[in-house]
Every structure is written in structure tokens, then in C-alpha cells.
C-alpha positions as semicolon CSV with decimal commas, in nm:
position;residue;x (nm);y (nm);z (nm)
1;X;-2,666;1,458;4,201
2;X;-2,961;1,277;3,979
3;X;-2,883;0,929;3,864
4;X;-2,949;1,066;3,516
5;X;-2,656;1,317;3,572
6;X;-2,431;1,065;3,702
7;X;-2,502;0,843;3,386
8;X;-2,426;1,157;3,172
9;X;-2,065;1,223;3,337
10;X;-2,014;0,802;3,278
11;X;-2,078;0,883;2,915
12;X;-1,848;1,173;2,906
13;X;-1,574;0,963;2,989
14;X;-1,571;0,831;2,675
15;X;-1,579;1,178;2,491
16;X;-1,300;1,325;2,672
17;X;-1,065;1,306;2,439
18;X;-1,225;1,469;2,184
19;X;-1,214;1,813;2,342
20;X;-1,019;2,037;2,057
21;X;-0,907;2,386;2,054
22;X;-0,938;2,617;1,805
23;X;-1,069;2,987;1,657
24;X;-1,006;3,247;1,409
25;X;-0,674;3,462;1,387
26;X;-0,550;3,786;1,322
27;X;-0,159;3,760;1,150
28;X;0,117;3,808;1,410
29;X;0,481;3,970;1,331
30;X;0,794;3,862;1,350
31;X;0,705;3,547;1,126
32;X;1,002;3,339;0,989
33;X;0,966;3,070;0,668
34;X;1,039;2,709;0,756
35;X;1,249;2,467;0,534
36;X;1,074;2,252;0,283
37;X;1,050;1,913;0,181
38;X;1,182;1,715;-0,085
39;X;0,974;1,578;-0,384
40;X;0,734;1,374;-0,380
41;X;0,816;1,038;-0,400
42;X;0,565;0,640;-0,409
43;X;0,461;0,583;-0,087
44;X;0,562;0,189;0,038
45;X;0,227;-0,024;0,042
46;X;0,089;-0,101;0,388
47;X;0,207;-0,404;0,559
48;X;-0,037;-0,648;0,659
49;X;-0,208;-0,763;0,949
50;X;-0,043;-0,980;1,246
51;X;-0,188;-1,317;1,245
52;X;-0,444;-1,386;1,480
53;X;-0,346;-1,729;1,557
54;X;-0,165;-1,621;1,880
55;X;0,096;-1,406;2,050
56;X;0,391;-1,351;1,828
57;X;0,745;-1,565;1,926
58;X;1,059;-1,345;1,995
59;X;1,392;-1,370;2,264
60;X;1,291;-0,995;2,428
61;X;1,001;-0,971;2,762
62;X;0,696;-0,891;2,724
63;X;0,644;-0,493;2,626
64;X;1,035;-0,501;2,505
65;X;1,009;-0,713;2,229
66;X;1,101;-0,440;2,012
67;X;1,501;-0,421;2,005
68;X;1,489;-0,114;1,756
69;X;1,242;0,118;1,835
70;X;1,422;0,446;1,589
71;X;1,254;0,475;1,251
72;X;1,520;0,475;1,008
73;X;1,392;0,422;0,708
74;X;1,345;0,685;0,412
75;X;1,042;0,946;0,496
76;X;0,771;0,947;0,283
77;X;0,814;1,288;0,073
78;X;0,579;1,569;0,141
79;X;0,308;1,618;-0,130
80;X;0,300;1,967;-0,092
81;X;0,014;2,211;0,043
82;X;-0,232;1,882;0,167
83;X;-0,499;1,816;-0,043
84;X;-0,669;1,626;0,288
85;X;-0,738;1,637;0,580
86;X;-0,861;1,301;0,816
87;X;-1,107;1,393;1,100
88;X;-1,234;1,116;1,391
89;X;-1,464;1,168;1,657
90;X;-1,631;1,025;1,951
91;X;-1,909;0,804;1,951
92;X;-2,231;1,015;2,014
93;X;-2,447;0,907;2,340
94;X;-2,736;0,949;2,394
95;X;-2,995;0,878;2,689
96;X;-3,349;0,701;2,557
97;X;-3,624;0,796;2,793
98;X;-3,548;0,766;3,108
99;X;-3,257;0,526;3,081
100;X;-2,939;0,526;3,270
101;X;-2,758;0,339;3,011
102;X;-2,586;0,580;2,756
103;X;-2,691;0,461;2,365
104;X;-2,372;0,485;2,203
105;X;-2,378;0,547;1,818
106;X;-2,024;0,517;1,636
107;X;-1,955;0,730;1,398
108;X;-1,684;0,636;1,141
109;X;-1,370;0,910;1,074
110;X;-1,388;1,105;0,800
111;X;-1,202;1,252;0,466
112;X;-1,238;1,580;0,348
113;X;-1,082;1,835;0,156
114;X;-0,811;2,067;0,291
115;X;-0,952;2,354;0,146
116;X;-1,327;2,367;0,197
117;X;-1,376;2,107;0,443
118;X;-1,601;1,909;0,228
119;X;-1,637;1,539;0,302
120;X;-1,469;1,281;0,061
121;X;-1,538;1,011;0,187
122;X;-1,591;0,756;0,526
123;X;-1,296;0,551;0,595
124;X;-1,489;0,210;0,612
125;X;-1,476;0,010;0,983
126;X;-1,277;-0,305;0,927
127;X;-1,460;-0,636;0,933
128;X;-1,554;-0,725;1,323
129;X;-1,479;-0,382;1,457
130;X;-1,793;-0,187;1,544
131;X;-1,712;0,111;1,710
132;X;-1,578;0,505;1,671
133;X;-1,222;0,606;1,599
134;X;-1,157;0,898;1,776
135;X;-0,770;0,962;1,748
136;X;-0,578;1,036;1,385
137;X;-0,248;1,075;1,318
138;X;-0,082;1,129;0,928
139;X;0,205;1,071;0,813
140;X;0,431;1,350;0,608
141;X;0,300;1,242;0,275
142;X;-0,092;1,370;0,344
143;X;-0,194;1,002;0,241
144;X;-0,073;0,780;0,479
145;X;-0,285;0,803;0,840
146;X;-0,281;0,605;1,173
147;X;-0,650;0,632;1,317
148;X;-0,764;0,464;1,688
149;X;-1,065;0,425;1,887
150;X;-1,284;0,150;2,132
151;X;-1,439;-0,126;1,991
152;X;-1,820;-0,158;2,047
153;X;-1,722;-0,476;2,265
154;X;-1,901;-0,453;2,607
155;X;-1,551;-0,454;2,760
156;X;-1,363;-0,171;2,504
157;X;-1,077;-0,144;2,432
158;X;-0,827;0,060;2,182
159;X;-0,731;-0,078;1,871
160;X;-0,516;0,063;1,583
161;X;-0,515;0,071;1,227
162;X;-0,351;0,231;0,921
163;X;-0,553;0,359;0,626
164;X;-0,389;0,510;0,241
165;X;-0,546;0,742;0,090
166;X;-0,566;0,724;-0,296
167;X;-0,467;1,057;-0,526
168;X;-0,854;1,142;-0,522
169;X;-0,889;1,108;-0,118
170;X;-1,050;0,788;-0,122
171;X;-0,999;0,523;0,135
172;X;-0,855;0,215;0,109
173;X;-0,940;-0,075;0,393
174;X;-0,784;0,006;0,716
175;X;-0,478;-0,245;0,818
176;X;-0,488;-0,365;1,189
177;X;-0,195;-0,305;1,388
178;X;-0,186;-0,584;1,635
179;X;0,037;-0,579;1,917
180;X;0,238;-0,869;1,979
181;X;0,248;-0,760;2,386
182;X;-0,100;-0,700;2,430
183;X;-0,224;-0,410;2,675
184;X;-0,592;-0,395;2,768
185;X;-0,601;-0,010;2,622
186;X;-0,912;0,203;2,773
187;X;-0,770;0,545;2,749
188;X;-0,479;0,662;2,487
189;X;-0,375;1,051;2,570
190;X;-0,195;1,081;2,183
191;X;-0,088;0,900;1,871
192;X;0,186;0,964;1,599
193;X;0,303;0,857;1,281
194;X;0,677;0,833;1,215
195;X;0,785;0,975;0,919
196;X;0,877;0,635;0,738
197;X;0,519;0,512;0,823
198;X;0,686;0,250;0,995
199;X;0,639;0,332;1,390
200;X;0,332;0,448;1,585
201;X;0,392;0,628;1,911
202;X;0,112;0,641;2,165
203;X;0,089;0,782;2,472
204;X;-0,129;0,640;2,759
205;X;-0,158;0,618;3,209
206;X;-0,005;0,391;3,422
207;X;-0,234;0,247;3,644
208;X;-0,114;0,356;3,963
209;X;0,037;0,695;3,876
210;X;0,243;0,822;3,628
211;X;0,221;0,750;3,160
212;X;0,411;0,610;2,927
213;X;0,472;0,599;2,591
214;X;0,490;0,263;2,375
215;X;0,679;0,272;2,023
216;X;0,488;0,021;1,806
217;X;0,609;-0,132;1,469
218;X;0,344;-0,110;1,234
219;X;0,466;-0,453;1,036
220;X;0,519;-0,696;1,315
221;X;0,352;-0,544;1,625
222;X;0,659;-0,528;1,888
223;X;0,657;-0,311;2,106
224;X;0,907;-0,084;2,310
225;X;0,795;0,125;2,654
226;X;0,909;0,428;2,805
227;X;0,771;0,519;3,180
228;X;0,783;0,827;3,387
229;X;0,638;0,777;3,716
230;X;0,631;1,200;3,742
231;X;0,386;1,321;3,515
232;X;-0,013;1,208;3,484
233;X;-0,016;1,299;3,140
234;X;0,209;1,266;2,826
235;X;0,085;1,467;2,479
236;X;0,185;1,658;2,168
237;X;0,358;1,337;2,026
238;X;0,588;1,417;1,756
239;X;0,907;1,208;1,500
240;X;1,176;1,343;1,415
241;X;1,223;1,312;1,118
242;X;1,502;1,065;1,123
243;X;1,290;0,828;1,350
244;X;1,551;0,847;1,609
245;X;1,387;1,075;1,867
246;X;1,023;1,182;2,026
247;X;0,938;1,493;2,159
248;X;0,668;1,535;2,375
249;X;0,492;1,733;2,654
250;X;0,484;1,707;2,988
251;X;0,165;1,705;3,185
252;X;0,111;2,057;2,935
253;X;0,401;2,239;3,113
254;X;0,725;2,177;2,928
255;X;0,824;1,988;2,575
256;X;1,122;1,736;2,612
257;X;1,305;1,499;2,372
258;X;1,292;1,127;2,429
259;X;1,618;0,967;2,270
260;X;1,472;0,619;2,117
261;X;1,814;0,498;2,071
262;X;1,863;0,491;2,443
263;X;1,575;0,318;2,557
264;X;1,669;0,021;2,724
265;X;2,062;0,114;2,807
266;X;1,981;0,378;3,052
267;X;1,736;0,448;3,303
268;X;1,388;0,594;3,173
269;X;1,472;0,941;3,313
270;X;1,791;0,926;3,177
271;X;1,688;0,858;2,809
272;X;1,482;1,172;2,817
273;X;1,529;1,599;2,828
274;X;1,363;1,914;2,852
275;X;1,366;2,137;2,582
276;X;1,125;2,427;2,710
277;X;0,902;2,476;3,053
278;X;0,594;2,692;3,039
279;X;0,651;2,995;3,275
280;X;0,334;3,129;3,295
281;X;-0,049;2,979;3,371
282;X;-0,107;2,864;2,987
283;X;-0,084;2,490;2,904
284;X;0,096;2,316;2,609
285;X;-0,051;2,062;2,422
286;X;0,038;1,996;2,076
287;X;0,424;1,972;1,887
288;X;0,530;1,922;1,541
289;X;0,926;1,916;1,380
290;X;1,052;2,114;1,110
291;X;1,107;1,935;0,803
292;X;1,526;1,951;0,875
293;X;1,470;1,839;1,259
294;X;1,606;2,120;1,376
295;X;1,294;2,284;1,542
296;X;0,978;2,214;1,705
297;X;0,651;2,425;1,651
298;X;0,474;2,454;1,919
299;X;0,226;2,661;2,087
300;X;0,202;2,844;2,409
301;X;-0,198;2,852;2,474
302;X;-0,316;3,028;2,158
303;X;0,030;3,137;2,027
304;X;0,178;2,936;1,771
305;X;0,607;2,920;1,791
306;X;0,901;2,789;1,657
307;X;1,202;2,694;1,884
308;X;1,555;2,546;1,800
309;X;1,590;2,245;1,940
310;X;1,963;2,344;2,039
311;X;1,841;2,616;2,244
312;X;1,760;3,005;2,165
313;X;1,461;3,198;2,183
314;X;1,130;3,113;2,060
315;X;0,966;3,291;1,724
316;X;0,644;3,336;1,718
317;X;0,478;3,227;1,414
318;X;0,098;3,287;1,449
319;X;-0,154;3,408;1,732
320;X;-0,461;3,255;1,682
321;X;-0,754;3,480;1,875
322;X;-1,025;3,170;2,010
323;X;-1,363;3,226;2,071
324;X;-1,519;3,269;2,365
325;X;-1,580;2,877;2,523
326;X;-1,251;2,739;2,358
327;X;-0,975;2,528;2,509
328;X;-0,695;2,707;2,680
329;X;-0,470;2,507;2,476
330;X;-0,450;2,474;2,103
331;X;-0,450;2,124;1,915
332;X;-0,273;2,109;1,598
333;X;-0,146;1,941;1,300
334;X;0,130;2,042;1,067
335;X;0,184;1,937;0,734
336;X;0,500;1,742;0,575
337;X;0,631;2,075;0,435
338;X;0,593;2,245;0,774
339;X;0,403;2,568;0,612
340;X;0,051;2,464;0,673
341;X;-0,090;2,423;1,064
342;X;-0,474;2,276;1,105
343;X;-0,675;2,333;1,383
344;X;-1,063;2,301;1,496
345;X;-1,265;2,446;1,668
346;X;-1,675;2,340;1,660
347;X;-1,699;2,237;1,305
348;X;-1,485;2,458;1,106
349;X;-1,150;2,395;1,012
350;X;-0,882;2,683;1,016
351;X;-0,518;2,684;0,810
352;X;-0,283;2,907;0,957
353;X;0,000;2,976;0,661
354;X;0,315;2,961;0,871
355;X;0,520;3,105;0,612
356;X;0,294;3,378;0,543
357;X;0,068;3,417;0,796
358;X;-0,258;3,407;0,661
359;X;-0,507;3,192;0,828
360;X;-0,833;3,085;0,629
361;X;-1,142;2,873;0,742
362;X;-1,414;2,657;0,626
363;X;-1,680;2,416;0,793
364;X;-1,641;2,078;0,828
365;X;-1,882;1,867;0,632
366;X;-1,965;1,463;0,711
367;X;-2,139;1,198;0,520
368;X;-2,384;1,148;0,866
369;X;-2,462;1,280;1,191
370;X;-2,375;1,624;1,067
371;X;-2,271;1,861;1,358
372;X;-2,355;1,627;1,611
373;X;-2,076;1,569;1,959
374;X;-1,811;1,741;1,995
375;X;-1,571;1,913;1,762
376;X;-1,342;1,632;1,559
377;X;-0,981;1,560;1,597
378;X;-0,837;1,659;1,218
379;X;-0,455;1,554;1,093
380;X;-0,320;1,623;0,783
């Protein structure tokens, strides 16, 4: 293998995450309407940033400091069909000459509109961060959105911010969330954004073997873990929507529940259960609740379903046909009223109507480096 390959894979490492599934659709039967949200209601103002005078003081060990990890509070209402959408990506490398060293250029993330894909707006870097964010979560309200990614630092690492949108899609500054049990974060496999905007879940590895996933409050920065030595991989993070549970899925082969309320009292496995395995050779990846709780979509390769979290069999709500060179899994986000799934693939953006089962598409549009890396992560 050339040196200049070998310098190329090194720089792939930091694009892996970006890898997205996606395609256009023909309607499936058998479709079924989900519940919908409440009214739309003010969404709370962002907290602010931890101090940066030092580690913060509290009576739990480090990476328990969080007694509560549930997220109780009130949701933020649904605003309806999103108006936006919030897409991040990878920093773009490049090799100058004959260089080994990868060039990396960041590239900030990105709001656009839900319908055409056009870009909004950049959501500006905060001050002392240069880097890319490549991961975006949002919360039910389709303004409120939890975006991660390296610093430019020659030693990165993964910070996390929040970011409000205004009525017209525009940006405020991003709000650091700094934990108070600081991990040296290279890698992150998933975020989410509880439905109070109050907790961000992230998944990442264990050195050694094995992931976890840390519960973060957004206000303070404690933090609560949960380890499985069993799988390599944790994904598909998604609230309930009474911030007492996380589902999840397993290495891509079955969805389980993690009960926050146990974490803590019980041993890890313990706290933990499997809703659904995979049976055949196509992986899992992404989850979302139903507005009531009651159900998880999810998606089986290309096939979009719904299943009761109480058991029963699964309904399928779309079947998405990918293009030829797509990811055998499908990445997706679902909107507070649970009738509107986004997905990616390249740089379009398609809207599968879970309710009706019409799915629509339109390229995705940036202020800079138009079409350049690898398809965007998108949340709504």
C-alpha cells in the first residue's frame, strides 16, 4: 500500500461518521397514522455556558455526578410540519501535492428549508472553536438543536453545543455544553435531544471493548454513564418523551429500552431490555418515539416501521427503494408530530409522509463548499 493511500484511510477516519443512507421511494401498504402533538407552545431560553474556571464541585464520582439523569420537564410542543431542517458534515481533506498530511477544511453546519432544501443560513462557530460539526440532533419543537464535532486543536476532541433557531431559521450563537466529568471524546457513534431540551444522550466506545452511553444535563454539565461490555457499537438514540427512558440499538441488530430511572440501583445489564432483534442479514440503525411513547419507528434496512413498545407485530410504514451505492441501513430523523421522516442520501433531501405515504425530494443547498465530502447528517 502507497504512503499516499495510507494517509488517505488516516483521513477517512475522521469522515466516518458521516456515511448516511438514503434514496427515493415508491409508497408501501398497510400504512397506519401516528398520534399528534399538542400546540405549540415558547420554547425555554438556552441555559448558559459552564464556567471555565475549573471542574464543577458536587458529593457524586466522577462520570456519576448526575443523580437524575430522566428528563422530566414539560416537552417543547411540536411546531407542526418542520419548517427546517439542520445539516453538519465532516471536515473536507484534502492532500496538497505530494503531502502525507491531510489539509483539513471545516465546514460549518447548515440551515435550510424543509421543503426545498435551500440554505438559510450557517450556524456561526463559537468564539475559540475552529473546527466541523458533524453530528445534529433537534429537539421536538424544529428550533431547538444539539450539534457536535472535533475542534481544529492538533489533539481533537468532541465538543457540544446547543443552537435556537429564530421563526425565520436564523441562528442564534451556539451555547457550549461543558461537561463537568471531562472525557477526552475522539469518536461519538450518536447524539439526542430530550424532549424538554434539557438532556443530551451520546453514545460513544470504551476503550478496551464494549460503548456506553452518557446522559448529559445541558445546564450544569453532570453527567450519568451507562456501559455494556457486549456490544462495539451503540446507535439510533432516541427520548421518550417523558425523559424517563432511551431506546437504542444494539451493534445494528436489535432496539432495546434503557430505563434512566434505574441507572445506578441495578447493574448496567439489568437497567436495560430488548424490544426487537433483527432476524435476517439487514442492519438497524436509526429510532424515533411516537409522540404518546407508545411506539418506536424504526427501520429494518430500507423499510421504515412502527412497533408497540409493549410488544405486537411491526407495521410497516414506508419502503424507501435506495440507489445503487447506498448504505444498507437507513439514517433518519422524525419530526415532533411523528408524520414527517428525513433522510439523505448524496445531496438531496427526501420526506417520507408517514401518515400518508408520499415521499418528496429536493437538493440540498450550502452557503460554501457546495457538494463537496460526503452526504450531510440532517435532523429536524
Amino acid at each position: 500500500m502507497s504512503s499516499r493511500t495510507s494517509a488517505a484511510l488516516a483521513g477517512l477516519a475522521l469522515a466516518v461518521l458521516a456515511v448516511l443512507a438514503a434514496g427515493c421511494a415508491d409508497p408501501a401498504a398497510d400504512r397506519v397514522s401516528l398520534v399528534s402533538a399538542s400546540r405549540p407552545s415558547a420554547s425555554p431560553p438556552l441555559p448558559s455556558a459552564m464556567p471555565s474556571s475549573g471542574p464543577a464541585k458536587h458529593p457524586f464520582p466522577m462520570a456519576t455526578s448526575l443523580a437524575e439523569p430522566m428528563a422530566t420537564a414539560a416537552p417543547l410542543a411540536a411546531t407542526g410540519p418542520p419548517r427546517f431542517f439542520v445539516s453538519a458534515r465532516t471536515p473536507l481533506a484534502r492532500f496538497p501535492g505530494r503531502s502525507k498530511t491531510a489539509v483539513q477544511t471545516p465546514v460549518p453546519p447548515t440551515v435550510h428549508d424543509a421543503g426545498t432544501g435551500a440554505f438559510i443560513a450557517d450556524v456561526p462557530l463559537p468564539p475559540g472553536v475552529a473546527g466541523s460539526w458533524h453530528l445534529v440532533a433537534a429537539a421536538r419543537d424544529n428550533r431547538t438543536f444539539a450539534v457536535a464535532g472535533w475542534t481544529g486543536s492538533a489533539n481533537p476532541s468532541i465538543r457540544f453545543f446547543l443552537v435556537r433557531l429564530d421563526d425565520n431559521g436564523r441562528p442564534g450563537r451556539p451555547v457550549a455544553v461543558t461537561p463537568a466529568d471531562p472525557d477526552k471524546l475522539t469518536l461519538v457513534y450518536d447524539l439526542a435531544l430530550s424532549a424538554d431540551g434539557t438532556r443530551l444522550a451520546y453514545s460513544t466506545p470504551l476503550i478496551g471493548g464494549g460503548a456506553k452511553i452518557s446522559v448529559l444535563d445541558v445546564a450544569t454539565g453532570r453527567r450519568r454513564d451507562w456501559k455494556t461490555t457486549t456490544y462495539p457499537m451503540l446507535s439510533g438514540l432516541s427520548w421518550a418523551p417523558d425523559g424517563r427512558s432511551l431506546a437504542y440499538v444494539q451493534g445494528g441488530r436489535a432496539i432495546a429500552v434503557l430505563d434512566l430511572a434505574r441507572l445506578g440501583t441495578v447493574p448496567d445489564g439489568a437497567a436495560s431490555r430488548i424490544i426487537k432483534t433483527a432476524t435476517g442479514a439487514l442492519p438497524m440503525e436509526s429510532l424515533a418515539h411516537t409522540p404518546d411513547g407508545g411506539a418506536l419507528i424504526h427501520a429494518i434496512g430500507h423499510t421504515v416501521e412502527r412497533i408497540p413498545l409493549t410488544g405486537g407485530p411491526a407495521q410497516v410504514l414506508a419502503r424507501p427503494e435506495l440507489p445503487s451505492g447506498a448504505s444498507l441501513s437507513l439514517r433518519f430523523s422524525v419530526d415532533g408530530t411523528g408524520e414527517n421522516l428525513l433522510y439523505v442520501h448524496g445531496w438531496r433531501a427526501y420526506r417520507a409522509d408517514l401518515a400518508g405515504g408520499a415521499i418528496t425530494s429536493a437538493p440540498i443547498t450550502v452557503g460554501e463548499r457546495r457538494g463537496e465530502g460526503g452526504s450531510p447528517r440532517a435532523a429536524w
